[in-house]
N, C-alpha and C positions, 0 to 999 in steps of 0.2 A: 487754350486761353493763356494769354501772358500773368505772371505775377504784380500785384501791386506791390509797388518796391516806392519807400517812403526814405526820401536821407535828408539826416538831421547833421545841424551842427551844435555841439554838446557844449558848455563850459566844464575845461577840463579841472578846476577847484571844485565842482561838485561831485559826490561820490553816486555811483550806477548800481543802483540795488537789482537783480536779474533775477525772478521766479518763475517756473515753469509748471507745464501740468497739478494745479490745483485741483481739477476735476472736482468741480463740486462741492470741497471741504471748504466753505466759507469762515469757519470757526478757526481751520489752523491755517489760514494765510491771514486772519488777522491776528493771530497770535503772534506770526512770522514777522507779520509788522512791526507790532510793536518789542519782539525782543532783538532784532535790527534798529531798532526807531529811526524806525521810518518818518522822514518830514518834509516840508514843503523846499527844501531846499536840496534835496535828492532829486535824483531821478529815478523813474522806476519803469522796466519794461515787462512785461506780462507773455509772455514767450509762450503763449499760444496752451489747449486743451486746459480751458478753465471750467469749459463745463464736462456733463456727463461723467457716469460711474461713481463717484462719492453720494453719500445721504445724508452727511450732514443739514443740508439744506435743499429746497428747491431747486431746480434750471433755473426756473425763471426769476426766483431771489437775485441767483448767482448771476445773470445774466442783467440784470436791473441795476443791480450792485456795480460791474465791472461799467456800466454803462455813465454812471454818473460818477465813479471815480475818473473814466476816461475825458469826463470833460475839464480835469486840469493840468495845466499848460507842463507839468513835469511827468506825468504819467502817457506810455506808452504801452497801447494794446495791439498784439499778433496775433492771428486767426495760427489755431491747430487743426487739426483733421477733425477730430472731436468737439470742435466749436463749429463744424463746417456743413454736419452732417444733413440740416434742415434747407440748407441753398442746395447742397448736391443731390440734394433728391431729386432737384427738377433739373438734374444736367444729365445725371449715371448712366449709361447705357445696359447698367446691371440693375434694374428698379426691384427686382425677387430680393433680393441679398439687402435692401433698406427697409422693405417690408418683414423679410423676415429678422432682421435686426430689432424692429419696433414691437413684434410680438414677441420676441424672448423676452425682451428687457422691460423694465419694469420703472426705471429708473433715469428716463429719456428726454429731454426738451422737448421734441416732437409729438410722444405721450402727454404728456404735461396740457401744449396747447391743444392738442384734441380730446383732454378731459374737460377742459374749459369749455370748450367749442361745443361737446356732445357727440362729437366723430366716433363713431365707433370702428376700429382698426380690424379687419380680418385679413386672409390671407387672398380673398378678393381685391383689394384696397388696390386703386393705382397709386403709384406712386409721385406721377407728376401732377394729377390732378391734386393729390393731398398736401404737396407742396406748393401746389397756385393759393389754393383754398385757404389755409392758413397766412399765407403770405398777404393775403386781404383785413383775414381778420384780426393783423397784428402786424401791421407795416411798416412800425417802429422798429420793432425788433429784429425784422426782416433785413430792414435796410442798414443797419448798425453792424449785422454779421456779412450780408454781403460788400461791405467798403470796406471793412477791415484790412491794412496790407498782411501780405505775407511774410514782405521781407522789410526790413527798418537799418539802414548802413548809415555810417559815421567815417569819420577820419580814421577811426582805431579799428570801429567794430562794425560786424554784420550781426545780425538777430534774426534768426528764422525757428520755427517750431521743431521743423528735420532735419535739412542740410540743403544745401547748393550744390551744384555742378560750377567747379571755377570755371569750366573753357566754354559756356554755353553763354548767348547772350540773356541778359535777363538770368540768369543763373538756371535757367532749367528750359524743357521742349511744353512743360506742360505744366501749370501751376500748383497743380495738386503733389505735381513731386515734391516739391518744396515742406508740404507739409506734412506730409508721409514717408518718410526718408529712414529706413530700419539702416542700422549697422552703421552711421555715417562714419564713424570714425574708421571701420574698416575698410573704406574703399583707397586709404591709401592719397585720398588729398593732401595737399599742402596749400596755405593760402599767408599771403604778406600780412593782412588783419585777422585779426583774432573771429572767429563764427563760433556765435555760445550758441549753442542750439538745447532743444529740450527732444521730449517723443520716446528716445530709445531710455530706455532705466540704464544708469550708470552699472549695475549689478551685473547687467546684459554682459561685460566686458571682462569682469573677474573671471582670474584661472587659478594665481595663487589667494590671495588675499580679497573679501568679499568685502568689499566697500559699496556706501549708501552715499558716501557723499560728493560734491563735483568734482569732475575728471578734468586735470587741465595739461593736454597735449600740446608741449613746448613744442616740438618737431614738428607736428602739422598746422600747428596755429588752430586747434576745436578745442573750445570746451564749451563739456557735455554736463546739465546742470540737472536733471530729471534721477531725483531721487526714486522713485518706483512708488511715491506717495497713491497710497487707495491699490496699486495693483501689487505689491511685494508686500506682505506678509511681516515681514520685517521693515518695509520702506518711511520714507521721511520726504518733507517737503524742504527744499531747498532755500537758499538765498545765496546766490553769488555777490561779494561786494566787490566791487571797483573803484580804488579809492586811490588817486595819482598815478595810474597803472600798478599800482599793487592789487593782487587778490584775495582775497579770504573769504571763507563761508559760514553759514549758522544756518541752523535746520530745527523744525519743531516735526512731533509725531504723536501719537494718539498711543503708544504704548505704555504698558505702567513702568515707572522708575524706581528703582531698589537700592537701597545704599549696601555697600559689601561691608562686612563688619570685621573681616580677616582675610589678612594676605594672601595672594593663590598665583605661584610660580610655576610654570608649566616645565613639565619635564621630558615631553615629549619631542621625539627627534623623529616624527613624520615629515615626510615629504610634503610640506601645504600644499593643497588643494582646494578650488571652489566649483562647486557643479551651477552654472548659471545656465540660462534660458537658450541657450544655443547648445548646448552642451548634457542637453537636460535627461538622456534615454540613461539607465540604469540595470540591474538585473539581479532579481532579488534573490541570494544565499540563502537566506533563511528566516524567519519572520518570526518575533514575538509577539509577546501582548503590547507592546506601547511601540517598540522601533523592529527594523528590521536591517539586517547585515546586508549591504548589497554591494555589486561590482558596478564601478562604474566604464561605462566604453572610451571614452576617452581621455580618460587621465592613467587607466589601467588600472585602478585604485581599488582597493575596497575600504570603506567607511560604513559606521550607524547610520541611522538616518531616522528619527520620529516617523511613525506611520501615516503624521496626521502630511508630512510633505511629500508621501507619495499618490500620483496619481497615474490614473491610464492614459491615453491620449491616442488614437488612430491605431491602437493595435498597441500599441509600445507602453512601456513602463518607463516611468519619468518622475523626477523631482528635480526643482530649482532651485536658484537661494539657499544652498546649505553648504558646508563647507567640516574640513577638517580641523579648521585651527581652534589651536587654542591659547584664551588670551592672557597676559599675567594680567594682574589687578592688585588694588591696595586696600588696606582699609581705608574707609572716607568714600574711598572713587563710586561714584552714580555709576549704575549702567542700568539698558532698558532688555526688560522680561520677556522675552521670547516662546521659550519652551522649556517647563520644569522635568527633568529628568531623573532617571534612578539615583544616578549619583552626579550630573553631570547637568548642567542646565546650559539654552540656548540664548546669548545676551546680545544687544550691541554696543560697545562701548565706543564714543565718539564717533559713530557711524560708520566703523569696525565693527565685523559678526563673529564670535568665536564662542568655544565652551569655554566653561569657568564651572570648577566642581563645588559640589553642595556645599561644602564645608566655609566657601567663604561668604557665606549667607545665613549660619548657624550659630547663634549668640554663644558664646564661651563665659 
């Protein structure tokens, strides 16, 4: 199936507020709004995976919600993978793998309406049929996710939830590429307009320096806006602004804020490193009661690591989102609380993740 590809022409005096993967947090994407201020005289485009995985709120709030925001004339809504998941049940040619999605999860649109409905979900469940069936008894909603486009171009910009294929027409073989597009920035693109895309967590890409906040690749023309909000640990929700072609960002998140009370200048001359989600296998040295020493395979490295970020995974030992740095800080400076340590604690500051030692948390 082709992608629905929707092009706009913008007034370029208005500034383009761009947030991506909300998944569900309806509380900090209005937060996000309003410490943007957000107003009728923006634009705003919603780059797709607004539902599922967060608890803040309902699906079906959140889906309610994006639906009557969408009816005005400056707001702009993009189907993700994650918003897609209830139309592609009746398409997949993999129907086990949706079923068995809906019984792990607990936290699902598709749940949702078959709690409403009285569906009881087992491992018998067809798939297409559950997807007709529903589709009847909520054809509002149905039909709002299936029109949705995938991709929204401009003079300047492209907006897709994953990435494009420049050399394809229609930018992709299959529409679903478009919204499921891992690594895009790794494939090595170039494109004349800017493609802000969301899907892959910005995190995904750190090797020195573990950043949360958007990636903007001069040389390729992507940027990448998907703070890891609901799936990193440390993650945040984004806002890209575009304001005369200038860019800049602000981000809100659900972690506690701490003021530092004293200076803390780092003394360390390691090699920076970040262990991210591609990068993620490890091998443990030696294991305490809270952290454990471990080597990691591809940076050659050894670092701590808190126990609570190791996990198993297919056989392999892994952790993500951790890093070695560490960051200086001032008194006054906010940072967000991570993980408290023996002597060493895990912060973000400005959507930078580093240690910062006890002491500059410790009233004098």
């Amino acid at each position: 199936m082709k992608p629905i590809i929707k092009r706009l022409e913008l007034d370029k005096n208005k500034r383009i507020i761009c947030v991506s993967d909300i998944h569900n947090e309806l509380d900090l994407f209005q937060r996000l709004l309003e410490k943007v201020r957000f107003c009728d005289n923006d634009y705003l485009f919603i780059i797709g995976d607004f539902l599922e995985k967060g608890r803040s709120s309902k699906n079906l709030d959140a889906l309610h919600f994006m639906m009557d925001l969408s009816k005005k004339d400056n707001v702009f809504l993009i189907t993700g993978n994650s918003d897609y998941v209830w139309p592609m049940m009746s398409k997949t040619k993999r129907p086990h793998l949706y079923i068995d999605f809906l019984l792990k999860s607990d936290n699902s649109l598709v749940n949702e309406l078959c709690e409403l409905d009285k569906i009881e979900i087992t491992c018998e469940s067809n798939c297409y049929e559950l997807a007709d069936r529903l589709s009847k008894s909520h054809p509002i909603e149905w039909e709002f996710l299936n029109t949705l486009p995938q991709i929204m171009e401009t003079n300047d910009y492209i907006f897709v939830h994953g990435g494009i294929y420049p050399d394809k027409p229609d930018y992709c073989d299959n529409f679903y590429q478009v919204m499921k597009f891992d690594n895009f920035e790794g494939t090595g693109f170039k494109f004349d307009k800017y493609v802000i895309v969301g899907h892959w967590p910005v995190s995904n890409y750190a090797t020195e320096v573990m950043s949360f906040n958007p990636r903007i690749n001069e040389k390729q023309h992507i940027i990448s806006i998907d703070g890891g909000n609901v799936l990193k640990t440390s993650g945040q929700l984004n806002a890209l602004i575009i304001d005369n072609g200038r860019f800049s960002w602000d981000s809100v998140d659900n972690l506690k804020e701490v003021e530092v009370l004293n200076d803390y200048t780092t003394t360390s001359n390691l090699t920076p490193f970040s262990i991210n989600w591609n990068t993620a296998e490890i091998k443990i040295l030696k294991r305490y009661d809270t952290y454990s020493h471990v080597y990691h395979y591809t940076s050659r490295q050894e670092l701590d690591i808190p126990n609570e970020f190791i996990f198993e995974k297919d056989g392999k030992t892994m952790s993500d989102d951790i890093t070695n740095v560490h960051l200086n800080v001032k008194k006054g400076d906010k940072v967000k609380l991570i993980d408290i340590g023996k002597d060493y604690s895990l912060v973000k500051k400005d959507g930078i993740l580093g240690w910062v030692k006890n002491t500059a948390f410790i009233s004098r």
